[in-house]
C-alpha positions in Angstrom: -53.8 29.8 -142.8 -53.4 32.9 -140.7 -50.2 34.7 -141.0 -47.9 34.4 -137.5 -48.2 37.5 -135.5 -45.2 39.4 -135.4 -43.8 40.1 -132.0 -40.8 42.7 -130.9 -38.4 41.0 -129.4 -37.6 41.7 -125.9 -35.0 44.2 -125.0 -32.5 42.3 -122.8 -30.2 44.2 -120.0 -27.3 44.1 -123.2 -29.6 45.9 -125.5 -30.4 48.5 -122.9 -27.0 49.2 -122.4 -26.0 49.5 -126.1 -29.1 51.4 -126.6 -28.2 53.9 -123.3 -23.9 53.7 -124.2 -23.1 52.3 -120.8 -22.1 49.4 -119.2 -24.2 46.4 -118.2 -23.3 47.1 -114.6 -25.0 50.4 -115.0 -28.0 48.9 -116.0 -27.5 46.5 -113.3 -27.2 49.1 -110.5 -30.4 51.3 -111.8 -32.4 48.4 -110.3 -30.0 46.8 -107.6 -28.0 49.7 -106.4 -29.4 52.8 -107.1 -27.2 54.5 -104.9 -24.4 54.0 -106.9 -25.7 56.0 -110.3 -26.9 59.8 -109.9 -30.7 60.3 -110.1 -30.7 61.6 -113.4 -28.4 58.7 -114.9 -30.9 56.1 -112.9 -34.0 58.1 -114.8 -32.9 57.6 -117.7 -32.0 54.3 -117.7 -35.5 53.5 -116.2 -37.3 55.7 -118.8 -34.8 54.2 -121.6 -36.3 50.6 -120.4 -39.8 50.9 -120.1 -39.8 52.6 -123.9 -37.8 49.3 -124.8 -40.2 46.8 -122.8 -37.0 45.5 -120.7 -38.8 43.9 -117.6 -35.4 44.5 -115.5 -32.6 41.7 -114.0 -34.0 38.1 -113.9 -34.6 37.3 -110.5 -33.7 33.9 -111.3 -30.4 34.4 -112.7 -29.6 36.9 -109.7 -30.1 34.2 -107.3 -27.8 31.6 -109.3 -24.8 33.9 -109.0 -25.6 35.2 -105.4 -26.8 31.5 -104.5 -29.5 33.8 -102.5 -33.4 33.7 -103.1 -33.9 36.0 -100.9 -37.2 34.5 -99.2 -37.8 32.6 -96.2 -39.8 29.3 -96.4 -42.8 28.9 -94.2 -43.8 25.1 -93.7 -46.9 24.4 -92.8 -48.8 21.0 -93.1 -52.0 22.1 -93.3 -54.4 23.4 -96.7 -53.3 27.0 -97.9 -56.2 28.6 -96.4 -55.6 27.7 -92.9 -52.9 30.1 -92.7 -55.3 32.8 -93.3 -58.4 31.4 -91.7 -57.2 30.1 -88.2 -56.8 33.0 -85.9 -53.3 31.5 -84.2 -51.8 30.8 -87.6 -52.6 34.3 -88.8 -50.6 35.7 -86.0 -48.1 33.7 -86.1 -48.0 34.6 -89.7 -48.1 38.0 -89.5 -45.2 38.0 -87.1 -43.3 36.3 -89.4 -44.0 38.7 -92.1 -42.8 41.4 -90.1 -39.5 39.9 -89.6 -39.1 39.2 -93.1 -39.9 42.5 -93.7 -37.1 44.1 -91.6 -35.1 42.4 -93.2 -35.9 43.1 -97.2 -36.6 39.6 -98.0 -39.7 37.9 -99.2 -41.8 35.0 -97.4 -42.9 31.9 -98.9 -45.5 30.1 -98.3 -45.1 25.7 -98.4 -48.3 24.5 -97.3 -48.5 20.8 -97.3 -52.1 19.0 -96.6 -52.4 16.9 -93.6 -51.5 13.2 -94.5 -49.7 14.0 -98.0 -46.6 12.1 -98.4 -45.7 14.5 -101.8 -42.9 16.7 -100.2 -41.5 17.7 -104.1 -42.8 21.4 -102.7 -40.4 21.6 -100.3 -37.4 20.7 -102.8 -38.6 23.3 -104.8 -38.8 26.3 -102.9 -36.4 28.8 -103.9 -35.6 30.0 -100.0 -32.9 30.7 -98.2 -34.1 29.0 -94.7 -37.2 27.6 -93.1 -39.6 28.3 -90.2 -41.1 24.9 -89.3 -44.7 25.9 -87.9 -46.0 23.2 -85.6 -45.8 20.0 -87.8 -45.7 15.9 -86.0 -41.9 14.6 -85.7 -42.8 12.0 -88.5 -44.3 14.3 -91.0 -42.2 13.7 -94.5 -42.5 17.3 -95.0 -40.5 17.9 -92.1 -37.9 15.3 -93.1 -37.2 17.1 -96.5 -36.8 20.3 -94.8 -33.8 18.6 -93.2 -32.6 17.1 -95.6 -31.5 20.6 -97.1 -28.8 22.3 -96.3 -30.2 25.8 -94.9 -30.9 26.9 -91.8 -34.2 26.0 -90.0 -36.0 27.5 -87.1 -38.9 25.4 -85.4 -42.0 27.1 -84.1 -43.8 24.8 -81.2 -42.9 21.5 -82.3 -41.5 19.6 -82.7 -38.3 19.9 -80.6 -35.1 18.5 -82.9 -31.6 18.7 -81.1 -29.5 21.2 -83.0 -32.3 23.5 -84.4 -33.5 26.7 -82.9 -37.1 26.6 -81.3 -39.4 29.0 -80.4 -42.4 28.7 -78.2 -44.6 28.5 -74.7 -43.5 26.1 -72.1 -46.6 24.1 -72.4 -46.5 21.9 -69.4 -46.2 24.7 -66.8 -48.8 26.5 -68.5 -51.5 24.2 -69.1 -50.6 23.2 -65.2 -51.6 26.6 -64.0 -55.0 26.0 -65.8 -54.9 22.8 -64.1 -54.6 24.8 -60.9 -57.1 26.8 -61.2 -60.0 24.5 -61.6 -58.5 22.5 -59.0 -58.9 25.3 -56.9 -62.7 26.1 -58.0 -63.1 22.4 -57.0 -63.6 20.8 -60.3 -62.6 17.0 -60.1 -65.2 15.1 -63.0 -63.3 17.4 -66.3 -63.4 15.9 -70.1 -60.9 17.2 -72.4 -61.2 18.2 -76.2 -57.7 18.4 -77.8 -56.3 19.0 -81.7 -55.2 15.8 -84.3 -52.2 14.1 -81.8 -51.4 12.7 -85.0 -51.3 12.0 -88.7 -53.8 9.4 -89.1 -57.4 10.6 -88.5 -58.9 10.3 -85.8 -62.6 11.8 -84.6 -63.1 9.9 -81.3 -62.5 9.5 -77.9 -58.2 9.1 -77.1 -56.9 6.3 -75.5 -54.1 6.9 -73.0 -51.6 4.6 -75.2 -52.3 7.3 -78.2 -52.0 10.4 -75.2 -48.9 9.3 -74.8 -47.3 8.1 -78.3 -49.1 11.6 -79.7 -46.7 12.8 -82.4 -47.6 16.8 -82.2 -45.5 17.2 -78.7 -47.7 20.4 -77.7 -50.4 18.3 -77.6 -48.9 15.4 -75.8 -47.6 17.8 -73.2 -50.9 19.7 -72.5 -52.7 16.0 -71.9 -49.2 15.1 -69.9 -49.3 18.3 -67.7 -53.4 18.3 -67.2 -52.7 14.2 -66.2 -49.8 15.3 -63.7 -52.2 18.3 -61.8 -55.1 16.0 -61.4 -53.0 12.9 -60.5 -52.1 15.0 -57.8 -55.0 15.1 -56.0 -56.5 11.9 -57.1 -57.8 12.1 -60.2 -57.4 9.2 -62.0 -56.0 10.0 -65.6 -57.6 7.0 -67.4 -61.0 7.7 -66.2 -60.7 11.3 -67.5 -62.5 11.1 -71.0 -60.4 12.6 -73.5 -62.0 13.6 -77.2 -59.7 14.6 -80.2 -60.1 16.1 -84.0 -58.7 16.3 -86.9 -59.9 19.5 -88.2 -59.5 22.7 -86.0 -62.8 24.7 -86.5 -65.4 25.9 -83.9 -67.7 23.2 -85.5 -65.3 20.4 -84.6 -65.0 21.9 -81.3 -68.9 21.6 -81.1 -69.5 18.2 -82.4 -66.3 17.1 -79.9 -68.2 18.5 -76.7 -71.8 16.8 -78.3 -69.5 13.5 -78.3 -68.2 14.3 -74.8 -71.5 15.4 -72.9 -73.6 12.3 -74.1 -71.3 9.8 -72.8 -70.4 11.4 -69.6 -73.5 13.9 -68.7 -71.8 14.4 -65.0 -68.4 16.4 -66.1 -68.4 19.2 -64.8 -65.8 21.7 -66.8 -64.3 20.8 -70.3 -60.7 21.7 -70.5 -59.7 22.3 -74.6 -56.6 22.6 -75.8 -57.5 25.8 -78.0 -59.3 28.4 -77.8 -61.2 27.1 -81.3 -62.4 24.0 -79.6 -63.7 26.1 -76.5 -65.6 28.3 -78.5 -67.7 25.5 -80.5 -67.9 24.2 -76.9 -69.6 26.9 -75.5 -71.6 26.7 -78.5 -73.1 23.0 -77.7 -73.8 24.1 -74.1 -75.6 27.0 -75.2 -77.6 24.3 -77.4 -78.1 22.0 -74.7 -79.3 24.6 -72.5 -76.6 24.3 -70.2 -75.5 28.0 -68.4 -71.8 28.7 -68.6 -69.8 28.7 -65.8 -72.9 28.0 -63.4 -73.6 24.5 -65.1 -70.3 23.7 -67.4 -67.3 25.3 -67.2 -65.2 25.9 -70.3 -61.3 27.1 -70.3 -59.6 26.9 -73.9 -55.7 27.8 -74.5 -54.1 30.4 -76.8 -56.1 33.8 -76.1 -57.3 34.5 -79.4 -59.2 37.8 -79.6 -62.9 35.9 -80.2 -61.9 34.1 -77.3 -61.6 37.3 -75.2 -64.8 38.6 -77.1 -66.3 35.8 -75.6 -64.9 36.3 -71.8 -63.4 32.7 -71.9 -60.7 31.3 -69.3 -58.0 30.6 -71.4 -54.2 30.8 -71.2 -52.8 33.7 -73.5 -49.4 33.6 -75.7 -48.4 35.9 -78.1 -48.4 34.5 -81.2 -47.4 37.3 -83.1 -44.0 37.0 -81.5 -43.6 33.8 -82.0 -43.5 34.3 -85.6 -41.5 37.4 -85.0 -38.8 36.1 -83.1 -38.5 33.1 -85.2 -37.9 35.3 -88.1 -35.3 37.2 -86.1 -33.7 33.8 -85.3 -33.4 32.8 -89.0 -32.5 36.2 -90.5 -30.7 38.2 -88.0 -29.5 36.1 -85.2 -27.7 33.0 -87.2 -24.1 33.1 -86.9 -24.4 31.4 -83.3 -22.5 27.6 -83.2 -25.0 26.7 -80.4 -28.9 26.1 -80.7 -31.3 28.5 -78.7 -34.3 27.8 -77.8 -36.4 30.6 -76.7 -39.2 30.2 -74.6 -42.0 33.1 -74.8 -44.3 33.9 -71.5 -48.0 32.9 -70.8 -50.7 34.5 -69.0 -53.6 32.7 -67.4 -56.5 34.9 -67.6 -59.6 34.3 -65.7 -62.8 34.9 -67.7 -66.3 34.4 -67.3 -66.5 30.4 -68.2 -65.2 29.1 -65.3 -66.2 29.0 -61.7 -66.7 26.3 -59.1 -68.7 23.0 -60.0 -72.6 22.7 -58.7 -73.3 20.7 -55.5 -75.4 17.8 -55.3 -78.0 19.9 -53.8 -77.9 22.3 -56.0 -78.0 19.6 -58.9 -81.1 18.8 -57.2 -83.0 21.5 -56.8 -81.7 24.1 -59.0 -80.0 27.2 -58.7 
């Protein structure tokens, strides 16, 4: 039998101090308040602790008698990679960074996949508050944030009395949109909008699911496009309406496919992201059809590939959302009152929209 390996033991913050003749507080304040010891005292205790192998104060120990992680929470039910793959997360999430970073604390990241009911994540996170990034009003996930008793901020949706909220005012933006193609004379639209809710569906919406949609933004970006067009006669429930589940420029493409084969005539497809515009533009450009002269294409969020691509979109910052919702949880929390802050939007005017074809020139070309 091979003889056990003998290992040193580990110096502990007691040792260190015996070893250096001070107190444990001075050992303490090398690492937590350097200000408090001269330089060369705070050398020496550093040099004295690296020859000893003492890995410094347990973090975990220094949050029990602070009762403060020091990290912010970030919930978000989608897979881990979306944060870094989908271009409005990414902002948002670099916002929030920033803010965390202003403040010396860490971020921590409680991703949650779409449709798990296993919230035992979110009990376990060692933070200090949440940002809530855009989850359904029924999502679990969402319901054990709540349940624990530290302050949350909401990001989008959805809106919860008594918590802060940060975001667009989606009807009054997606109207002006509205407006605009109203105004180029588009009447015969098709929309292509993100999951409405937690059950999957890849198919064309019915107006009972437009209007029972759990994700609010999405619910009011199909309510304010229904309002502008009712307006001048459009008849919501003729409007063909095509969601998914998944947000990628591929979905976005096989959405539009879905959409053009069953109704060949629209003339402009209105997505509610700037992802799902891109893979349109993408199927037109496979079906031969010229953007804006054939199909128009407007998206929503102003995403830099959607600039790249001269799309008619409606831009919000998304880096201050995540920003200002940091500020909200780290800076500005001693308020008794809620406040929602609503962040501006810009309609810009690309290069995939412009007014529909005549019959005439349906007929005999450009």
């Amino acid at each position: 039998m091979a003889r056990p390996m003998r290992t040193r033991r580990q110096a502990t913050l007691a040792s260190l101090a015996a070893e250096l003749g001070v107190s444990r507080t001075t050992v303490s304040n090398a690492y937590n308040r350097p200000d408090q010891l001269s330089p060369e005292l705070r050398r020496r205790v550093l040099d004295t602790a690296h020859k000893l192998g003492y890995p410094g104060p347990d973090p975990v120990a220094r949050s029990l008698r602070t009762r403060k992680a020091g990290a912010v929470g970030l919930l978000l039910t989608e897979n881990l990679s979306y944060a870094f793959r989908d271009p409005a997360a990414v902002g948002v999430l670099e916002g929030l960074a920033l803010a965390c970073e202003e403040a010396g604390v860490g971020l921590h990241l409680v991703p949650a996949s779409p449709g798990s009911e296993e919230v035992a994540a979110v009990h376990r996170a060692g933070v200090d508050g949440f940002v809530v990034y855009s989850v359904p009003d029924d999502d679990p996930h969402l319901a054990a944030v709540l349940s624990r008793p530290v302050p949350t901020v909401v990001i989008d949706q959805p809106s919860i009395e008594g918590l802060d909220r940060v975001g667009p005012d989606d009807s009054t933006s997606i109207r002006k949109m509205a407006g605009h193609l109203i105004e180029l004379g588009h009447r015969q639209v098709g929309v292509l909008c993100m999951r409405l809710a937690r059950e999957r569906n890849d198919d064309f919406v019915s107006l009972e699911r437009q209007r029972s949609a759990h994700f609010h933004v999405q619910r009011t970006r199909l309510e304010g496009l229904a309002e502008a067009f009712g307006k001048v006669g459009v008849d919501w429930a003729s409007v063909p309406v095509v969601e998914r589940f998944e947000h990628t420029v591929d979905d976005g493409a096989s959405a539009a496919r879905q959409l053009l084969d069953a109704y060949p005539q629209v003339t402009a497809l209105i997505c509610t992201s700037d992802i799902l515009a891109l893979g349109a533009l993408a199927e037109a450009g496979r079906r031969g059809l010229r953007v804006p002269a054939d199909l128009t294409v407007t998206g929503f969020d102003g995403i830099a590939d959607a600039q790249r691509a001269g799309l008619t979109t409606v831009h919000q910052p998304v880096l201050e959302k995540g920003r200002v919702a940091g500020r909200l949880l780290l800076v500005d929390n001693e308020r008794l009152e809620p406040k929602v802050i609503t962040l501006p939007t810009e309609l810009r005017v690309g290069t995939t929209s412009a007014p529909p074809r005549t019959a005439e020139e349906l007929w005999f070309g450009p």
